[in-house]
Backbone atoms as SQL, in Angstrom:
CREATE TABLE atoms (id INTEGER PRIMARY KEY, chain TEXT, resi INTEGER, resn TEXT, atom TEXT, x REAL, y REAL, z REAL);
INSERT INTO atoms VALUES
  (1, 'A', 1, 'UNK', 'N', 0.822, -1.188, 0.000),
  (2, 'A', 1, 'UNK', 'CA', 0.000, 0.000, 0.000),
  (3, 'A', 1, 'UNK', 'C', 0.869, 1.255, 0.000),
  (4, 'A', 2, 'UNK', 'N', 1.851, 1.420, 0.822),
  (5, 'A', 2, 'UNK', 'CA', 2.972, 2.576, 0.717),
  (6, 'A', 2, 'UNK', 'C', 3.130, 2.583, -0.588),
  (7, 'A', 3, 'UNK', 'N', 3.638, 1.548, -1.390),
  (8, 'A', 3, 'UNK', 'CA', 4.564, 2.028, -2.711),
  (9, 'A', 3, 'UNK', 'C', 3.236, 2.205, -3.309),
  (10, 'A', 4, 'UNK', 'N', 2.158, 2.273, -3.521),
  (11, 'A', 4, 'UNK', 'CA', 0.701, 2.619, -4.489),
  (12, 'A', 4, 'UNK', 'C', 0.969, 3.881, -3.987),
  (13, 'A', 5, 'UNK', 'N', 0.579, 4.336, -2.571),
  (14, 'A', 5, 'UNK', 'CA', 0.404, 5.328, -2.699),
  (15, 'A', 5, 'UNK', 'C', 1.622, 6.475, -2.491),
  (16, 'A', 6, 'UNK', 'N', 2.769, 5.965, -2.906),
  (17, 'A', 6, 'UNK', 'CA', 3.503, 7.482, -3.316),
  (18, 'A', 6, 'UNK', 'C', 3.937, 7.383, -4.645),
  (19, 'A', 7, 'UNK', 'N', 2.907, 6.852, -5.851),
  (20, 'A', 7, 'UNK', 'CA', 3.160, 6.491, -6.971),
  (21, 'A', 7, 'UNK', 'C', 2.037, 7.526, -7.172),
  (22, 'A', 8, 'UNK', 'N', 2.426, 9.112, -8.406),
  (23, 'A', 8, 'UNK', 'CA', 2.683, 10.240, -8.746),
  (24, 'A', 8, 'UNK', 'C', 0.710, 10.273, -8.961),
  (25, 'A', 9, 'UNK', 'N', 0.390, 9.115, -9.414),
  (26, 'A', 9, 'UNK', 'CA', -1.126, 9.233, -9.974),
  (27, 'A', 9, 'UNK', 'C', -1.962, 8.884, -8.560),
  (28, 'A', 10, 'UNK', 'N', -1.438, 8.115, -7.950),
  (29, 'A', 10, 'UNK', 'CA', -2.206, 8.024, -6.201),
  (30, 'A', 10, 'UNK', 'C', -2.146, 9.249, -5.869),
  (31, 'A', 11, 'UNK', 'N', -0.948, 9.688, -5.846),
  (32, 'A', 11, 'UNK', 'CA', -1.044, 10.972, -5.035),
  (33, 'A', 11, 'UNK', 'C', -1.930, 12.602, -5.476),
  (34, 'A', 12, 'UNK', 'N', -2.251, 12.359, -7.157),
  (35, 'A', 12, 'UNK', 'CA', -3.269, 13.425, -7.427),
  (36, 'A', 12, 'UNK', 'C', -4.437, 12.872, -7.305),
  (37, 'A', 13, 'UNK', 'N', -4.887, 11.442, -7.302),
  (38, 'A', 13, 'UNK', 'CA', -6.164, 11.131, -6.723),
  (39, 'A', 13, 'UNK', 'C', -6.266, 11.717, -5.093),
  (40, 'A', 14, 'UNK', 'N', -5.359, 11.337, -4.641),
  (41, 'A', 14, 'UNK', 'CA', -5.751, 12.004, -2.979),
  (42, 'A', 14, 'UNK', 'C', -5.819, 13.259, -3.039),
  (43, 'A', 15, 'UNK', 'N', -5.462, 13.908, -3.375),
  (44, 'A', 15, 'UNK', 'CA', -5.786, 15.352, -3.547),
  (45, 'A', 15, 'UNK', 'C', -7.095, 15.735, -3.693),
  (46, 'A', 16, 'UNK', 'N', -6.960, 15.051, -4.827),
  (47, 'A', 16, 'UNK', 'CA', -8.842, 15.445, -4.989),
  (48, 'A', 16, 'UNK', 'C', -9.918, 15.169, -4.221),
  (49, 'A', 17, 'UNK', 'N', -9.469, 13.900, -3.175),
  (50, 'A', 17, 'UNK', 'CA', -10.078, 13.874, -2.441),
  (51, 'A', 17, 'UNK', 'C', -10.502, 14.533, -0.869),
  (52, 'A', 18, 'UNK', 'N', -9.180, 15.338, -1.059),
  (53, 'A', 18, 'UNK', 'CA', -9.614, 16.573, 0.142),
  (54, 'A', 18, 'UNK', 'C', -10.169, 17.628, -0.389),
  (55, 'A', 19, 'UNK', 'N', -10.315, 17.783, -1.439),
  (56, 'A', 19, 'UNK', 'CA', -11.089, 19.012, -1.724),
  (57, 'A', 19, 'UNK', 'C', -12.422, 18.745, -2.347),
  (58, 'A', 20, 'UNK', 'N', -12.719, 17.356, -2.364),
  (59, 'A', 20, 'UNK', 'CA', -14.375, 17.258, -2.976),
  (60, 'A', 20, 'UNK', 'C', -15.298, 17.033, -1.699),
  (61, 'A', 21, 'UNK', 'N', -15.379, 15.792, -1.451),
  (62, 'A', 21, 'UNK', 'CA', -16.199, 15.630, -0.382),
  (63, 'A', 21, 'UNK', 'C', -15.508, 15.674, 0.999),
  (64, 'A', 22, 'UNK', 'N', -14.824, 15.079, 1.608),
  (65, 'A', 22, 'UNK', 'CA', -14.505, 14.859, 2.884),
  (66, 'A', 22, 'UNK', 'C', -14.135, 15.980, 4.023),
  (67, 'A', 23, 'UNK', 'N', -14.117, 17.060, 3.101),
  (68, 'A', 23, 'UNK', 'CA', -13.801, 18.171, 4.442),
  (69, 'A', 23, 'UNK', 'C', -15.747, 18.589, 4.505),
  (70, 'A', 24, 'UNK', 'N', -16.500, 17.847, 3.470),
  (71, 'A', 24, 'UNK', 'CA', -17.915, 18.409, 4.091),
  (72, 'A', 24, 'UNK', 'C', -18.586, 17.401, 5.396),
  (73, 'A', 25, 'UNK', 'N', -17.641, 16.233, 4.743),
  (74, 'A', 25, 'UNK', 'CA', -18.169, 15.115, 6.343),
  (75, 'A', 25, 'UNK', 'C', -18.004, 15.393, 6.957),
  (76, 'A', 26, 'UNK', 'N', -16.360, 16.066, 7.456),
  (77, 'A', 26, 'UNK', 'CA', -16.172, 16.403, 8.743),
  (78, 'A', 26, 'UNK', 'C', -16.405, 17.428, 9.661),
  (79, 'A', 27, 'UNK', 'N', -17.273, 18.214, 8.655),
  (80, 'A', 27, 'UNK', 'CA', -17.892, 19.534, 8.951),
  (81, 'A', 27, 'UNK', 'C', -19.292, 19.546, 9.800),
  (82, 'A', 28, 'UNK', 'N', -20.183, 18.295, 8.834),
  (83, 'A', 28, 'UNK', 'CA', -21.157, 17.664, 9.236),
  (84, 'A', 28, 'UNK', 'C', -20.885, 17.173, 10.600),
  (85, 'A', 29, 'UNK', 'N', -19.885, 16.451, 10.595),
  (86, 'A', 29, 'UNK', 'CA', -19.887, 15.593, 11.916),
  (87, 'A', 29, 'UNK', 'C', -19.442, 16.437, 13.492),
  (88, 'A', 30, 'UNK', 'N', -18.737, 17.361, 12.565),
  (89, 'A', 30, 'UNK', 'CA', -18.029, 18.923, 13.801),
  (90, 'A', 30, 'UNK', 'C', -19.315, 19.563, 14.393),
  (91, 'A', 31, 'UNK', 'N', -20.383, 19.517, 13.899),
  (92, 'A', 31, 'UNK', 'CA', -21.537, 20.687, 14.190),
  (93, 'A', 31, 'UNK', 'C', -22.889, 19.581, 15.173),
  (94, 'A', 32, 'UNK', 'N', -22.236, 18.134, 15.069),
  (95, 'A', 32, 'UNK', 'CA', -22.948, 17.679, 16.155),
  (96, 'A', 32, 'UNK', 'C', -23.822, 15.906, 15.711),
  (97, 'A', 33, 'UNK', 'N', -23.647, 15.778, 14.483),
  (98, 'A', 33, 'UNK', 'CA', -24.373, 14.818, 13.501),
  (99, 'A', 33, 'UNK', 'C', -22.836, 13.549, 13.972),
  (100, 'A', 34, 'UNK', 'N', -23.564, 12.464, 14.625),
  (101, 'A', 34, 'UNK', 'CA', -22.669, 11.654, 15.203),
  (102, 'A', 34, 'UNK', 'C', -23.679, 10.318, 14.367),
  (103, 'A', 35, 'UNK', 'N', -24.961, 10.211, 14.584),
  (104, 'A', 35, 'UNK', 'CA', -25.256, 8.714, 14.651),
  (105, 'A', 35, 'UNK', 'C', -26.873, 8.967, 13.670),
  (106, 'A', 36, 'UNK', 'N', -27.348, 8.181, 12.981),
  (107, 'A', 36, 'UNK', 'CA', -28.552, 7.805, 12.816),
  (108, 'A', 36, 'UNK', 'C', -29.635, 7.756, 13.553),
  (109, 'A', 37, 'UNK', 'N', -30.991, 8.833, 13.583),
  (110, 'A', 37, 'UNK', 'CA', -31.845, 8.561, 14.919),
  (111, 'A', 37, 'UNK', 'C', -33.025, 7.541, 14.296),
  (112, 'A', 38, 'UNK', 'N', -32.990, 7.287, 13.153),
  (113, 'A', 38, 'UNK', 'CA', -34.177, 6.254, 12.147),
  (114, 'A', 38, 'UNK', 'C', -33.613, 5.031, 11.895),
  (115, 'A', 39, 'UNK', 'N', -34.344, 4.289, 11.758),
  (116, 'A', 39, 'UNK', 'CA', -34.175, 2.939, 11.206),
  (117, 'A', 39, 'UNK', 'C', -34.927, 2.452, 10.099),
  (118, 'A', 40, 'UNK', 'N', -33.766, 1.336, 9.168),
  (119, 'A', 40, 'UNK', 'CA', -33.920, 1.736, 7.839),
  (120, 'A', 40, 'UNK', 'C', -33.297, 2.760, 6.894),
  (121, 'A', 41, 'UNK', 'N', -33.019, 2.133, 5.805),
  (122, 'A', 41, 'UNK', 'CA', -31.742, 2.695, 4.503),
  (123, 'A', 41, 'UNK', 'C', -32.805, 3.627, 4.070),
  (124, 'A', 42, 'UNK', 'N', -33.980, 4.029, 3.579),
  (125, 'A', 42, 'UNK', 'CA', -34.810, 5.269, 3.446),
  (126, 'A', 42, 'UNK', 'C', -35.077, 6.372, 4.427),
  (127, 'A', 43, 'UNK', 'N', -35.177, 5.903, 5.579),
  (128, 'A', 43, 'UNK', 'CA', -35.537, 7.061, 6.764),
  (129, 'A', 43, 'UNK', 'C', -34.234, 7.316, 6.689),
  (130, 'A', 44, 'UNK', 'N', -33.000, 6.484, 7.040),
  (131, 'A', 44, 'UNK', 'CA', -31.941, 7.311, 7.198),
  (132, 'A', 44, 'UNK', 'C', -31.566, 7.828, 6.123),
  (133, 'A', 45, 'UNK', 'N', -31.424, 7.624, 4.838),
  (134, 'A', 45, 'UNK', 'CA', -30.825, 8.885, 3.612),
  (135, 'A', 45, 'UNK', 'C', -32.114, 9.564, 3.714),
  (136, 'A', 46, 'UNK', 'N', -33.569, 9.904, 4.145),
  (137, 'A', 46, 'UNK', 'CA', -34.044, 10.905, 4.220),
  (138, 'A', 46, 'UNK', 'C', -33.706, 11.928, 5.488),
  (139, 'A', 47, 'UNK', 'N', -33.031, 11.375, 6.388),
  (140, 'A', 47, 'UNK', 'CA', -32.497, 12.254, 7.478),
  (141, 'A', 47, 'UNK', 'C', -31.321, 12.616, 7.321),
  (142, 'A', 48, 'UNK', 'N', -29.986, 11.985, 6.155),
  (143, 'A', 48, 'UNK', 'CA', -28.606, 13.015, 5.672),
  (144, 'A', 48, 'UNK', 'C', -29.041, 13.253, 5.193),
  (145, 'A', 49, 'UNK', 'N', -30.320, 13.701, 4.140),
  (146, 'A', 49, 'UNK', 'CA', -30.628, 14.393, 3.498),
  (147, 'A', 49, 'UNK', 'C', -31.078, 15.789, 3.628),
  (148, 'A', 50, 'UNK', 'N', -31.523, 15.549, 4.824),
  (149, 'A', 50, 'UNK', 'CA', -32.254, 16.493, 5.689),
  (150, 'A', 50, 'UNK', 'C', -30.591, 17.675, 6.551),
  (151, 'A', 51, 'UNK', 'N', -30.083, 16.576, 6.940),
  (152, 'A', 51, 'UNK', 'CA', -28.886, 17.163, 7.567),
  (153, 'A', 51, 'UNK', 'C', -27.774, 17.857, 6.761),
  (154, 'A', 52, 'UNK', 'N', -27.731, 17.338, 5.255),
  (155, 'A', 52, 'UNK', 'CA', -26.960, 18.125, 3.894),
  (156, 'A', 52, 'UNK', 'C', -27.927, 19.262, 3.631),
  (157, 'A', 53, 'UNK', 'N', -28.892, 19.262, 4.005),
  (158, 'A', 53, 'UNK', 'CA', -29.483, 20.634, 3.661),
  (159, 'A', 53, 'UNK', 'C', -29.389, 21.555, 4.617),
  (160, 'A', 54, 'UNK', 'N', -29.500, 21.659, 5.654),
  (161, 'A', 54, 'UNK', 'CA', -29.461, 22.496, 7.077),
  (162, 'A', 54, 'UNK', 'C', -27.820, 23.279, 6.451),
  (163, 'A', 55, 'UNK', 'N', -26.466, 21.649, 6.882),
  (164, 'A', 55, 'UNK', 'CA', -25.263, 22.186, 5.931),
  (165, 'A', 55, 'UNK', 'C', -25.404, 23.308, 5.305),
  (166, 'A', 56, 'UNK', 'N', -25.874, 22.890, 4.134),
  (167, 'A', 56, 'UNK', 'CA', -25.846, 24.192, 2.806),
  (168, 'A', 56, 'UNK', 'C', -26.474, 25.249, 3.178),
  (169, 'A', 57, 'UNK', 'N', -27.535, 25.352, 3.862),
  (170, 'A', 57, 'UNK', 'CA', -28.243, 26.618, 4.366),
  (171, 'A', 57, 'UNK', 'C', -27.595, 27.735, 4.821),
  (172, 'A', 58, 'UNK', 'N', -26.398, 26.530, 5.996),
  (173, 'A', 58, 'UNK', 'CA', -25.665, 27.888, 6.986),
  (174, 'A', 58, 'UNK', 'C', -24.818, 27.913, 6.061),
  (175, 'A', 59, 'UNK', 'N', -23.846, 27.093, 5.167),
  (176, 'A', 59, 'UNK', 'CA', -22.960, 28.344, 4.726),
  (177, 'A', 59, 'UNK', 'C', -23.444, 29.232, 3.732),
  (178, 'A', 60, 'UNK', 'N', -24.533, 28.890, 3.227),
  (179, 'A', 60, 'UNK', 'CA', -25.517, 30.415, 2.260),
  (180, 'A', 60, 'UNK', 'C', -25.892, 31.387, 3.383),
  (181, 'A', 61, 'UNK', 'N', -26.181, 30.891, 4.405),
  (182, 'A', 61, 'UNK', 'CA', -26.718, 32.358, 5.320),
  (183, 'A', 61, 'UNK', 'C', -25.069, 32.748, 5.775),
  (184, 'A', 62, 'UNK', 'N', -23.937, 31.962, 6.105),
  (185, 'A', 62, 'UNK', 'CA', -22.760, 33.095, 6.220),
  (186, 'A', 62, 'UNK', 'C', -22.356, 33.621, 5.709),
  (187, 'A', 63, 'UNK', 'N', -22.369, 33.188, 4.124),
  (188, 'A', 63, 'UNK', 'CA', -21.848, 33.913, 3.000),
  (189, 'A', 63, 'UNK', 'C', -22.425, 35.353, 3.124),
  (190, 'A', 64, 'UNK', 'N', -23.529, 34.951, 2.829),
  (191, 'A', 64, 'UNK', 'CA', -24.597, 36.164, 3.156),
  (192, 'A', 64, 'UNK', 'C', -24.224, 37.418, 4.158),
  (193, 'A', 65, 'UNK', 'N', -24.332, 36.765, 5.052),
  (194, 'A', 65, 'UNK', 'CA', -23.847, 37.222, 6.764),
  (195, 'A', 65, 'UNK', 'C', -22.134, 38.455, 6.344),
  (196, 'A', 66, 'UNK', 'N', -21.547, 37.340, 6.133),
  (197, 'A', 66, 'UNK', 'CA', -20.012, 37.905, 5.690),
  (198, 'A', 66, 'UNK', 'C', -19.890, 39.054, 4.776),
  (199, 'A', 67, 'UNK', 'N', -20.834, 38.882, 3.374),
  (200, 'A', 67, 'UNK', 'CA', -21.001, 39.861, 2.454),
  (201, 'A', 67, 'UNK', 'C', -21.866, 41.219, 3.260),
  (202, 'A', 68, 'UNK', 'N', -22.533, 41.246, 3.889),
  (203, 'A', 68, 'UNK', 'CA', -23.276, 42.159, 4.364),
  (204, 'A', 68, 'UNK', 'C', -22.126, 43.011, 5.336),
  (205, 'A', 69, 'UNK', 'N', -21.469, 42.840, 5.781),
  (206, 'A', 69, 'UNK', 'CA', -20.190, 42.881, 6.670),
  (207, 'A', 69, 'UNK', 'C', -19.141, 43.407, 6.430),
  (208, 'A', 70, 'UNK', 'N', -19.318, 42.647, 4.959),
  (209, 'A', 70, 'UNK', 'CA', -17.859, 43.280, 4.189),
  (210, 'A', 70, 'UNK', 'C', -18.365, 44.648, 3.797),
  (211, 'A', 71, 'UNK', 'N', -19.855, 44.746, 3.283),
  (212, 'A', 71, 'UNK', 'CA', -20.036, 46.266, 2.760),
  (213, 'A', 71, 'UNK', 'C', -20.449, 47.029, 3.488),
  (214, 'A', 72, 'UNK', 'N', -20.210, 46.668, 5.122),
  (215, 'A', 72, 'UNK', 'CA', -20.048, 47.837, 6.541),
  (216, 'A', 72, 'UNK', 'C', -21.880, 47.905, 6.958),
  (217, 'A', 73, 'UNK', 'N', -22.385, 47.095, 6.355),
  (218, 'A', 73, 'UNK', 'CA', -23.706, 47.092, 7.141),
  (219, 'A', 73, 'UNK', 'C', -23.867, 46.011, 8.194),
  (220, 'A', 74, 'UNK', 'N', -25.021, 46.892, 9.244),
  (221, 'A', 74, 'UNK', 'CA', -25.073, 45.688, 9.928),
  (222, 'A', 74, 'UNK', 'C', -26.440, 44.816, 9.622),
  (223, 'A', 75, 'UNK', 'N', -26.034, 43.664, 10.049),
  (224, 'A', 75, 'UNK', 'CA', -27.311, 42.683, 9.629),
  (225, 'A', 75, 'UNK', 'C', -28.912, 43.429, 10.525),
  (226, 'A', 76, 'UNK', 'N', -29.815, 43.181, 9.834),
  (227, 'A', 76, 'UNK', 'CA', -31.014, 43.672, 11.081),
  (228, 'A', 76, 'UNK', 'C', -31.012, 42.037, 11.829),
  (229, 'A', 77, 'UNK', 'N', -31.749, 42.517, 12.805),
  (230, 'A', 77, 'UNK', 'CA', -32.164, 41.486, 13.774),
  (231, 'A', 77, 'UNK', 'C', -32.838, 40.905, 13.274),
  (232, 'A', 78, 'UNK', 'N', -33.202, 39.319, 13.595),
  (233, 'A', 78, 'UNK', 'CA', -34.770, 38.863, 13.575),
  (234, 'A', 78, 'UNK', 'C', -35.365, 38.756, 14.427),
  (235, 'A', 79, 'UNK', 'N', -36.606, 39.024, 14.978),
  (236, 'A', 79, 'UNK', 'CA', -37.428, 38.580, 15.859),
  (237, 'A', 79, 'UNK', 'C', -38.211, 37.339, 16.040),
  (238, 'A', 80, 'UNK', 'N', -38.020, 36.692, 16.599),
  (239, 'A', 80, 'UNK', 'CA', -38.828, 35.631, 17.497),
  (240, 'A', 80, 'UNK', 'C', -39.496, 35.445, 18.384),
  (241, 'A', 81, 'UNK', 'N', -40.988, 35.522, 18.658),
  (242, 'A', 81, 'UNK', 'CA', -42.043, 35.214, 19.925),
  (243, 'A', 81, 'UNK', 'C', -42.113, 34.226, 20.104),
  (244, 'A', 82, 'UNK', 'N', -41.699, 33.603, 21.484),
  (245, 'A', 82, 'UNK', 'CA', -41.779, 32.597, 22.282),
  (246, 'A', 82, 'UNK', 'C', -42.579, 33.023, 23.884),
  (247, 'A', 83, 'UNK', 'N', -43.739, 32.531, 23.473),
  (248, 'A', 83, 'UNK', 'CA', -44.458, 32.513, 24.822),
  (249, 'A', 83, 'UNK', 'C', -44.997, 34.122, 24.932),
  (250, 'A', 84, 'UNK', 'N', -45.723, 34.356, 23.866),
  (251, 'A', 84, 'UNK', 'CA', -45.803, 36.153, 24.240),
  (252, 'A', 84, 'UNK', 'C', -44.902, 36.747, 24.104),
  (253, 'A', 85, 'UNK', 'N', -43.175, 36.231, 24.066),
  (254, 'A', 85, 'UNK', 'CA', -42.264, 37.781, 24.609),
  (255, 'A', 85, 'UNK', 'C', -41.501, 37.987, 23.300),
  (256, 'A', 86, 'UNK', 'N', -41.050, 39.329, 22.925),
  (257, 'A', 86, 'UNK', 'CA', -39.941, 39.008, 21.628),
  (258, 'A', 86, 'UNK', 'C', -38.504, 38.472, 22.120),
  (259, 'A', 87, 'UNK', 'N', -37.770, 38.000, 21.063),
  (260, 'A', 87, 'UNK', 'CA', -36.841, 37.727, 21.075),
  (261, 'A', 87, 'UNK', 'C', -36.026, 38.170, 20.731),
  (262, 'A', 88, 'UNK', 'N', -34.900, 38.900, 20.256),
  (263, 'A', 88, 'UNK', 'CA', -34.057, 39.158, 19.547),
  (264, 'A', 88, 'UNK', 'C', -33.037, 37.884, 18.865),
  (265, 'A', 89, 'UNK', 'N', -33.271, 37.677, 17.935),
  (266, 'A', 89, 'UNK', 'CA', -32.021, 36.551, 17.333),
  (267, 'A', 89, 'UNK', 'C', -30.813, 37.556, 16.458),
  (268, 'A', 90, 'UNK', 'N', -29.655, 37.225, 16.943),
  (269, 'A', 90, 'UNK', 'CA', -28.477, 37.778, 16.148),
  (270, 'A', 90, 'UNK', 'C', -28.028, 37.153, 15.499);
């Protein structure tokens, strides 16, 4: 396995493989996504499915977040009522 992989074409396959998928697994798995709460090969790819989307959401809302930031505005608040009272979310 050593001599495969420091043979010139292993080593641009691995490459590619840190920059396609695997830094999004571990991103997934950094933010709290450890285990399967369904049972069954459908409930569970409908729940990474569910969990690749949340993913993509936040980094579209930081992008977002960041760009708004960069051009010296500040974000408005959102509000949230819980129980009658507002909330402020930042």
């Amino acid at each position: 396995m050593i001599e495969k992989m420091q043979q010139e074409t292993s080593k641009q396959i691995y490459k590619k493989r840190k920059q396609i998928v695997e830094p999004v697994f571990g991103q997934i798995k950094n933010s709290g996504f450890r285990q399967f709460h369904l049972r069954g090969f459908k409930k569970a790819q409908g729940e990474f499915s569910l969990v690749c989307a949340v993913h993509n959401i936040k980094k579209v809302v930081r992008a977002v977040l960041s760009k708004i930031v960069d051009l010296g505005m500040k974000p408005v608040p959102q509000k949230r009522i819980v129980k009658g009272r507002k909330i402020l979310l930042h």
